[in-house]
N, C-alpha and C positions, 0 to 999 in steps of 0.2 A: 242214835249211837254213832260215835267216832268211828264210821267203819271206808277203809275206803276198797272199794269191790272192783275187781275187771273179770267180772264172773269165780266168784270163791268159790264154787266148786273143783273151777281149774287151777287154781293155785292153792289154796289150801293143802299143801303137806302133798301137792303133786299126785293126788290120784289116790290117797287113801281118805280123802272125806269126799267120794265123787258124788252120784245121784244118792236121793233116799233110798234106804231098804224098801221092800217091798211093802208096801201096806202103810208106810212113816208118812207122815206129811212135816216139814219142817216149817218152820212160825214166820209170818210176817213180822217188821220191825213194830210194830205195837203188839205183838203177844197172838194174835190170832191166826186163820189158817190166810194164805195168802189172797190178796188181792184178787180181784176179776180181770183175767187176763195177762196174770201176772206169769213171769217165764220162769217154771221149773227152777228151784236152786238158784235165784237170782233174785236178792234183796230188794225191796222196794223202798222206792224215795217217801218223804212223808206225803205227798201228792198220789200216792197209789202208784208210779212210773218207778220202772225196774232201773235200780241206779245205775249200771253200766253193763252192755250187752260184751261180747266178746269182741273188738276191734270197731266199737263205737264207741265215743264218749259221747255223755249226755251234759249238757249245761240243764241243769235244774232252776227251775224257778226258785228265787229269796222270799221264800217264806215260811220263815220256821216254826215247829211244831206247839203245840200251846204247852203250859206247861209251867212249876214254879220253877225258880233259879236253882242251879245247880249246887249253888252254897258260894258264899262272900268270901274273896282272897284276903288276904291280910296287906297291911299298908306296908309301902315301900319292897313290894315284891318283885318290880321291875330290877329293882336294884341287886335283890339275891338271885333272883335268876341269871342275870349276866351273869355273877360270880361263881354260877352251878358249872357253868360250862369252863370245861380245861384245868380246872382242877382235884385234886384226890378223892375219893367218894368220903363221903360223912361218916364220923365213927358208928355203927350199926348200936342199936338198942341194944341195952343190957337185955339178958334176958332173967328168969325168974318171977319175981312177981312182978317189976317194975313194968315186963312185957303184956305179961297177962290181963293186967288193966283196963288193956287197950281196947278198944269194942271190936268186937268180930266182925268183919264187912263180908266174908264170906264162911260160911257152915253149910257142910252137907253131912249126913248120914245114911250109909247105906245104900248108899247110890251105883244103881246098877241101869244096863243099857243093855239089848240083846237086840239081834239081827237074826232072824230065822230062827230061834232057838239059841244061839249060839252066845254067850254072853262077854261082850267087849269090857264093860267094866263090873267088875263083881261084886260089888258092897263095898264102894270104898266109905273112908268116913277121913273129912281134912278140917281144918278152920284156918283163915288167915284174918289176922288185926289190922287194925288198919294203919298205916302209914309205914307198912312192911314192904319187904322184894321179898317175893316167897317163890323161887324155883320150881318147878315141876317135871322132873326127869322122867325120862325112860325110852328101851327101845322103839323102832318103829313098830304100830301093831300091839304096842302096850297097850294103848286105849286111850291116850293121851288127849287126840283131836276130841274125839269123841266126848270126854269128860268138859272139854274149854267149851267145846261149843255147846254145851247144857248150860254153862254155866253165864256164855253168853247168851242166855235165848234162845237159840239161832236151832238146837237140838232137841227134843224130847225124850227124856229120861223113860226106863220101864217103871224104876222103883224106886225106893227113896225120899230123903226131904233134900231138900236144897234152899238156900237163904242167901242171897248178893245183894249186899244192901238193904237187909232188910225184906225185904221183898221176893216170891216164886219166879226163876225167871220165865217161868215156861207162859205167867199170867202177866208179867208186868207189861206195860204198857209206855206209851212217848214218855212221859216226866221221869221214868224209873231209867230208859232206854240215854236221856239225854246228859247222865250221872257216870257212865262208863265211857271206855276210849278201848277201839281194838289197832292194833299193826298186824296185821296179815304178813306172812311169810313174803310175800310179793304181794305187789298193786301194782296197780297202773293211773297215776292220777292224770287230770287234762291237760293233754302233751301240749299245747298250743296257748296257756295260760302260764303267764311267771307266776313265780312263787307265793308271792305277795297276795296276786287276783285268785288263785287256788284258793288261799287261809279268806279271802274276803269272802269268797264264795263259798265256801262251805259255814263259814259263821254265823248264814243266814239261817241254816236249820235250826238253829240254838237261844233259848229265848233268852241264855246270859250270858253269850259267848266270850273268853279271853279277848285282849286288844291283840290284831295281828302284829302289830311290831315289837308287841311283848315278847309274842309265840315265836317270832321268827328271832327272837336276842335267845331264848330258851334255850335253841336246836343249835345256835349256831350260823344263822342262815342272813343273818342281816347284810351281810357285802353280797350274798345271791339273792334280794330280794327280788331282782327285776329279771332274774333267769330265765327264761322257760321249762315249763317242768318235763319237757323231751331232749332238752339238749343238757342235762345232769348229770355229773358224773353218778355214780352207785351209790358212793358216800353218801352223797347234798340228798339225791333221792329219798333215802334210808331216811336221812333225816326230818323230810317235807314230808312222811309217812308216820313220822313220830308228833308231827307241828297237825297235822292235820287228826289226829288221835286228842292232841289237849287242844283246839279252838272254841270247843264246846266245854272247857275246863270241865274235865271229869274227876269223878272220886276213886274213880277204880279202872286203870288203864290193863289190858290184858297185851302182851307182846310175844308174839310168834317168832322163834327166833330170829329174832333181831338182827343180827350181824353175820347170817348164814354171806358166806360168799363176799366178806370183806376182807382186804389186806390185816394184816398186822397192825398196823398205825391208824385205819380206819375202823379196826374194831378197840381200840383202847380209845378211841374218839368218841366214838359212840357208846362206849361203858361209861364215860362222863355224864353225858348227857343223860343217861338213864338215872346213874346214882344224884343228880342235880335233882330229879323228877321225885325223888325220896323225899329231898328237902325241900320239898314245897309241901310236905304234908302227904302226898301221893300215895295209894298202896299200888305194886304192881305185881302180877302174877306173871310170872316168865316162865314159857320153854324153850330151852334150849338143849343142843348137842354136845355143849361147847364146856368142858369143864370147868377150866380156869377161869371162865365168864360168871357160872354159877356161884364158885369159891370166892370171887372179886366182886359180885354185888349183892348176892343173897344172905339173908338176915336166916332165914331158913330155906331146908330141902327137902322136897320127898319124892320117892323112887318109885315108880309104876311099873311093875312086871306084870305079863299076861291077865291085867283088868284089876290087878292088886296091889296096892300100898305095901310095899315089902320094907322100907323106913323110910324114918322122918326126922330130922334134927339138922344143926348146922353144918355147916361144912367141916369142921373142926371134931364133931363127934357123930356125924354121921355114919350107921352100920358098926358102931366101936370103934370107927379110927382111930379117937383117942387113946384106947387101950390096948388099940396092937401090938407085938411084939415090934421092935427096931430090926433095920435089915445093917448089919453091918459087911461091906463087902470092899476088897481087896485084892491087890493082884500079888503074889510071890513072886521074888527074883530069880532067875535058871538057878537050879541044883537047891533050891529050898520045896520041899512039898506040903501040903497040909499036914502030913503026920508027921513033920517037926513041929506043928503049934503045939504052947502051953496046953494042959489038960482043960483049963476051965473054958478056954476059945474054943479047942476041938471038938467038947461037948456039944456043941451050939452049932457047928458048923453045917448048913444044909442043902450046901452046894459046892463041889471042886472040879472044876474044869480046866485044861490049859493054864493052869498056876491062879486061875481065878478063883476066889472063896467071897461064896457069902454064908453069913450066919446068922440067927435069930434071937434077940436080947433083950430082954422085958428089962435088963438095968444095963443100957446100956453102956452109959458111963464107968459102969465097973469094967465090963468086959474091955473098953478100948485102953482102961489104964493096964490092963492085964498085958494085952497085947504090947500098948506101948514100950512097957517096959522087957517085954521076950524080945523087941525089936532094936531098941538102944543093945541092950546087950547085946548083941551078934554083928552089929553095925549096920543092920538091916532099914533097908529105906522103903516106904509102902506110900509112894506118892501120889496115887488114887484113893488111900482111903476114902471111905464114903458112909454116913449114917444118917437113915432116913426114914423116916414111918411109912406107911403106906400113901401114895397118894388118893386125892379125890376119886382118880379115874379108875385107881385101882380096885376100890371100892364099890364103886358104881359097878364095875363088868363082877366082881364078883358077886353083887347083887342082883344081877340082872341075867346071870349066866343058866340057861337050860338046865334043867335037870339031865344027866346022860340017861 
């Protein structure tokens, strides 16, 4: 598996996936319980050796895991790839039945996880198709990690089915393990190797690895081939974290939010590069914090409260955004108040403060010709108007918000 480790207990979501529960054992990269000798919460290389301790890296021996190929790219895909990078994401799948079609690469049912009694994910139940971005939100302590990493292997579930590719992950083994790709929240790859010797070296684990100068035209990274991967800026990093996730050309890449802790220009840099990973056929399962990240690459969303699936659907009709009421809002000029508006605006009105109004309009367009014209007529000028549904984030917190 595409994973690259500087001890993932320590970076992982910073202290909420720290040691196992009491009693837990978590899985070796072939599906069993760990290695002989192997360190606590520390992945091991296919050679049985912990792939990277806390402030050591290891150069691993090239020799990769047995195993069939990961599946055959299609021809002339050096050439779309270059063209993935820096430009607009792909128009996303229709959905209805055109989507439905698609084979499920991931299905769980019922999927639940407890610590002490205490239950982190309660029954959820999700499916993602493949050649999807399928989002995965929710607060810290949703159960978020907890649910990815069942679904990487890497966890064991209490209850439930679970299906990634086919296959249990909690049983699957190197050929199943060599089909995915993770990005971890942070990594640390070998500070003392350029770029280039990173993707060669990790593509020894892989019995049908991408070409590295494919992976490195992919990300973006071809003029830093010969970087070192300690002297990178955050960006190049991010992205030789996403290059080392597909050398192993995987069918199901998982990504940890991605672009935590990037500028503005480096996270629309890298939402390229992820929606490019679409059109190569890719499915990838995202979390992130990040709204507009969600709304600008996911195909679909779902929302995890306190170990619960509370919705599912696009960005566009997730929670009934669709069918919210409009917020129509307004400032008055000195010596006009709300209770000079038209009766059919006043009705609607559900906020007046310091000559500010907003109101709420299931037909919007009626209500601002209303307005429009109580405001010609008086010679009134309302140079903020403003009409707008709810947004994504809006949505999310009121889905995600405590019960008082």
């Amino acid at each position: 598996m595409a994973i690259i480790y500087k001890s993932i207990t320590a970076h992982r979501r910073r202290g909420r996936a720290a040691a196992p529960a009491r009693g837990e054992q978590r899985l070796s990269p072939d599906g069993g319980p760990p290695a002989q000798g192997a360190q606590p919460g520390i992945p091991q290389l296919p050679d049985g050796r912990a792939a990277a301790s806390v402030g050591v890296s290891h150069a691993p021996a090239r020799s990769g895991p047995p195993g069939i190929p990961a599946g055959s790219r299609p021809d002339g895909q050096a050439a779309k790839i270059v063209e993935a990078v820096g430009r607009e994401p792909a128009t996303r799948m229709p959905g209805g039945q055109g989507q439905d079609s698609r084979p499920a690469v991931i299905e769980v049912r019922g999927l639940r996880k407890s610590y002490d009694g205490v239950e982190a994910v309660a029954g959820i139940d999700l499916e993602v198709r493949a050649g999807e971005i399928f989002a995965f939100l929710g607060p810290n302590g949703a159960g978020k990690t907890t649910t990815v990493e069942i679904l990487e292997g890497y966890r064991r579930r209490t209850g439930g089915d679970v299906a990634v590719l086919g296959a249990d992950p909690a049983r699957a083994g190197r050929d199943w393990r060599a089909r995915i790709g993770v990005v971890l929240q942070e990594s640390e790859p070998e500070a003392e190797l350029t770029a280039e010797e990173c993707l060669s070296l990790y593509a020894g684990y892989y019995p049908d690895p991408r070409p590295v100068a494919e992976t490195l035209d992919l990300v973006g990274l071809t003029d830093h081939r010969t970087a070192r991967c300690g002297q990178m800026s955050g960006g190049q990093r991010r992205r030789l974290d996403v290059a080392l996730a597909l050398i192993g050309d995987p069918e199901l890449i998982f990504l940890d939010e991605p672009t935590t802790g990037f500028d503005p220009a480096a996270r629309k840099s890298a939402w390229d590069v992820i929606a490019g990973l679409r059109d190569l056929g890719k499915t990838i399962f995202l979390t992130t914090h990040y709204m507009e990240e969600a709304e600008r690459l996911a195909d679909r969303i779902a929302v995890l409260a306190a170990g619960r699936i509370v919705a599912e659907g696009t960005a566009a009709t997730l929670g009934g955004r669709d069918t919210e009421a409009a917020v129509i809002s307004f400032t008055l000029p000195p010596g006009v108040s709300a209770a000079d508006l038209p009766p059919a605006v006043a009705a609607c009105v559900t906020r007046s403060a310091g000559g500010h109004v907003e109101a709420d309009a299931r037909s919007p367009l009626r209500l601002v010709g209303v307005l429009d014209a109580w405001a010609q007529a008086r010679g009134i000028d309302l140079p903020d108007l403003d009409v707008h549904r709810p947004t994504l984030e809006d949505v999310y917190l009121q889905l995600t918000r405590e019960p008082r």
